[in-house]
N, C-alpha and C positions, 0 to 999 in steps of 0.2 A: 671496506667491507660494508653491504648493503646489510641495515638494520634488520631485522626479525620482526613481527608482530608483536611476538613477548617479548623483547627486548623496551617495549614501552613503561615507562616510567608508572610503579602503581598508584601513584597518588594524582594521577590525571582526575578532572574533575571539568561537569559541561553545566552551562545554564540548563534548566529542564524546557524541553520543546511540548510544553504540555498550556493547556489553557482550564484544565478545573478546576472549580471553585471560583472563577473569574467572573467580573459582575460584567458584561456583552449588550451596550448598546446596538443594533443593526437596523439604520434608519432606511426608508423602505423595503421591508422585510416582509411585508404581505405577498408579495410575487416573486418570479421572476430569479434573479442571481441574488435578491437580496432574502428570499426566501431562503435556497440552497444555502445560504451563510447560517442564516438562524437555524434552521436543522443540523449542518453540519457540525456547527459548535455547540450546540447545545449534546448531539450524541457523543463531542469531547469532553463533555463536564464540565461547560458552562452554562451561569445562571442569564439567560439571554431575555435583553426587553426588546421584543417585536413591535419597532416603530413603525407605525403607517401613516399615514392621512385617511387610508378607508379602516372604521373600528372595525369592520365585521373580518376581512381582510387578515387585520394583524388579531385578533382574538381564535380565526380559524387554526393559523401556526400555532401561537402558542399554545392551545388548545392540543394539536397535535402533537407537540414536545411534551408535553406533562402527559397522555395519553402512552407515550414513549419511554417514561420513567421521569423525564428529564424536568428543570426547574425554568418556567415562562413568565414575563409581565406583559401582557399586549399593552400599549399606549397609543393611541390615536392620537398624530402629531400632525400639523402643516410645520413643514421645517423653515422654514418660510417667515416664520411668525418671532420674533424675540422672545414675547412671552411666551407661549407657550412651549419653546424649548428650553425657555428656563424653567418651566411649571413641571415639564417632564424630568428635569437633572434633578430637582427639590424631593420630584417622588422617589425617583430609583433611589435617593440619596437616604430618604425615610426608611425605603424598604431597606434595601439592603448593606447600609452605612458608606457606601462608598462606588464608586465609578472607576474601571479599571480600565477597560477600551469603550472605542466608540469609534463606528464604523460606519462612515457617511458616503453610505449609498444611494439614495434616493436623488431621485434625477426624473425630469420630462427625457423622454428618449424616443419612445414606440408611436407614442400616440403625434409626435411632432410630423406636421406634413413636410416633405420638402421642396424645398422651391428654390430659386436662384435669390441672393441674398437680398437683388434690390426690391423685390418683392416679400420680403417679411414684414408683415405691417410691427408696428411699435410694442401693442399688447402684447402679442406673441412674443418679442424678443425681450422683451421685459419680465413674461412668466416665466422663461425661461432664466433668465437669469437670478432672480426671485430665490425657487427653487435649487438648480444646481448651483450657484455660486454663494447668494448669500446662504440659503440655507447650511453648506456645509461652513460656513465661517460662523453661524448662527449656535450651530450644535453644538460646534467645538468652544466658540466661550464659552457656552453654558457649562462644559463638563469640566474643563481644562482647572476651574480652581477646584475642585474636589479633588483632582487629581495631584495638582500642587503639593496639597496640604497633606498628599497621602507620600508622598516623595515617590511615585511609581506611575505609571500608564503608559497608552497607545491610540492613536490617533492614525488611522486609517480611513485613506482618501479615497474612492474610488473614481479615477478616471478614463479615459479609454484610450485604444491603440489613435483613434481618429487625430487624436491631440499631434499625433508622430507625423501622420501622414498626408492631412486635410480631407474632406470630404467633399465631392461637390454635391452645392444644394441641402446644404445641410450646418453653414455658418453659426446658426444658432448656438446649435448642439455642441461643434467643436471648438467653438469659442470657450463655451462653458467648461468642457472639460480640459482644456489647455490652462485656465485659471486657475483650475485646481492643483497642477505641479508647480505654479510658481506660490498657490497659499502653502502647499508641503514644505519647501524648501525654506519658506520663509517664518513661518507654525516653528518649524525645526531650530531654527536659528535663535528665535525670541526664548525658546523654552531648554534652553543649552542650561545645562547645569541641575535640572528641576527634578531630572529621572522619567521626565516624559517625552516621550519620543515620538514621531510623526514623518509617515511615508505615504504612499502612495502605489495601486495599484492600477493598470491597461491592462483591464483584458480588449482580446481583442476579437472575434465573431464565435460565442457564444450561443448556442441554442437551448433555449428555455422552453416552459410550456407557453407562455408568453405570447399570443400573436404577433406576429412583427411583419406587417407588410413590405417591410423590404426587404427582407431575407426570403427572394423569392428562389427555385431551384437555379436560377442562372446565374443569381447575385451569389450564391454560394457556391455553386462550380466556381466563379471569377477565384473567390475568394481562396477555394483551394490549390488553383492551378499555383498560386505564389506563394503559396506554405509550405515548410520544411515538412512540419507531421502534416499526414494526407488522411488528414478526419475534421470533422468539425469540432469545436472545444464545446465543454459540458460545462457545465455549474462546480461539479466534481473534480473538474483539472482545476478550478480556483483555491480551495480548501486550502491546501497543500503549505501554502506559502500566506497566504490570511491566520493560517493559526501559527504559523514560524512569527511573521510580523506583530502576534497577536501574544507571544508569549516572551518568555525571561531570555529565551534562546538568540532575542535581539536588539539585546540590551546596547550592543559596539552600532546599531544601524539606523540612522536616522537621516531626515533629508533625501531619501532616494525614490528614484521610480521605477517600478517592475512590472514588464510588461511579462503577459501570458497570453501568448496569441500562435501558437504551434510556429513563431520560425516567421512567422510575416512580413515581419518587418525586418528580419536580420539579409533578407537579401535584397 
């Protein structure tokens, strides 16, 4: 006989899928998807630092969240730098006694021209790696012992579909974010036991306010013809599953990568 609804046991009991009260690093949060994260989580009730590299940038969000009801720190950060993402762990740590996620967004992506590989001069692949690769392994030591010592957090990577699929003319870029599912997987592994946990997210084409000269109307036809959902994805379809990975609700999940790209890559 097939169970009933109410035939459910009443003493069931779920981690809560909530982020308030949660101290919200969101490193390049001055635009873009790392904007929509700092808005989105901060109208969930958390106390979110709006990392940038432009001060005006990440002071304009937070500005707009505390104008919103909600609780902001803007920090002007190059992620890049050792110091100075220690200098920003030290503060949040001041303000608000502790670091619960951190959300290493920030990435060269729009402004990167693309070119065939053998033509990337050295500077440029070296900025690029600077920023998206050390920077996210930058952030995350910095934060990872507060987090220790609190027995609890989240480390959240943000990579991209590109990493799945390759890009042409664009080596740099996908380089960069295919390093960051193997720093997940291995983040994860070192920090087994600690209650801190680290994944990773691919979205995959994304339209923001953002200028993106390659997101021309052809480049995103292309892009829809091989998508299951037949829309382009928003800042808004990210949320969803950034505050699931971002709360107690995933506590059993660590080491993984989740792509959000409407179905892209699934055929």
């Amino acid at each position: 006989m097939n169970p009933r609804a109410d035939d459910k046991p009443s003493d069931l009991s779920f981690p809560p899928l909530t982020v308030a009260g949660r101290v919200i690093i969101v490193t390049g949060a001055g635009q873009g998807i790392g904007r929509a994260y700092a808005l989105g989580l901060a109208e969930a009730g958390a106390h979110v630092v709006v990392a940038d590299i432009a001060a005006d940038r990440a002071t304009e969000v937070a500005q707009q969240i505390v104008d919103n009801g909600g609780t902001a720190l803007p920090f002007a950060v190059d992620v890049g730098n050792g110091p100075a993402t220690a200098a920003m762990a030290q503060r949040i740590q001041d303000r608000f006694g502790r670091i619960d996620v951190l959300i290493n967004n920030a990435a060269l992506h729009v402004s990167l021209q693309r070119m065939p590989f053998w033509e990337i001069a050295d500077e440029t692949w070296d900025a690029v790696m600077r920023v998206n690769v050390a920077g996210c392994f930058r952030c995350s030591r910095a934060v990872v012992p507060t987090m220790r010592r609190g027995g609890w957090g989240r480390v959240i990577n943000i990579s991209s579909v590109a990493a799945l699929v390759g890009q042409p003319n664009y080596l740099h870029y996908v380089t960069s974010k295919s390093a960051m599912i193997g720093m997940t997987r291995s983040m994860a592994r070192e920090l087994s036991g600690t209650g801190v946990t680290v994944n990773a997210i691919l979205p995959g084409q994304i339209l923001t306010e953002v200028d993106n000269p390659a997101q021309t109307t052809e480049a995103i036809s292309r892009v829809l013809a091989r998508q299951i959902v037949q829309r382009s994805g928003t800042p808004d379809d990210m949320l969803g599953l950034l505050i699931y990975l971002a709360s107690p609700a995933s506590d059993f999940v660590t080491g993984q990568s989740f792509v959000v790209d409407g179905g892209l890559t699934h055929l």
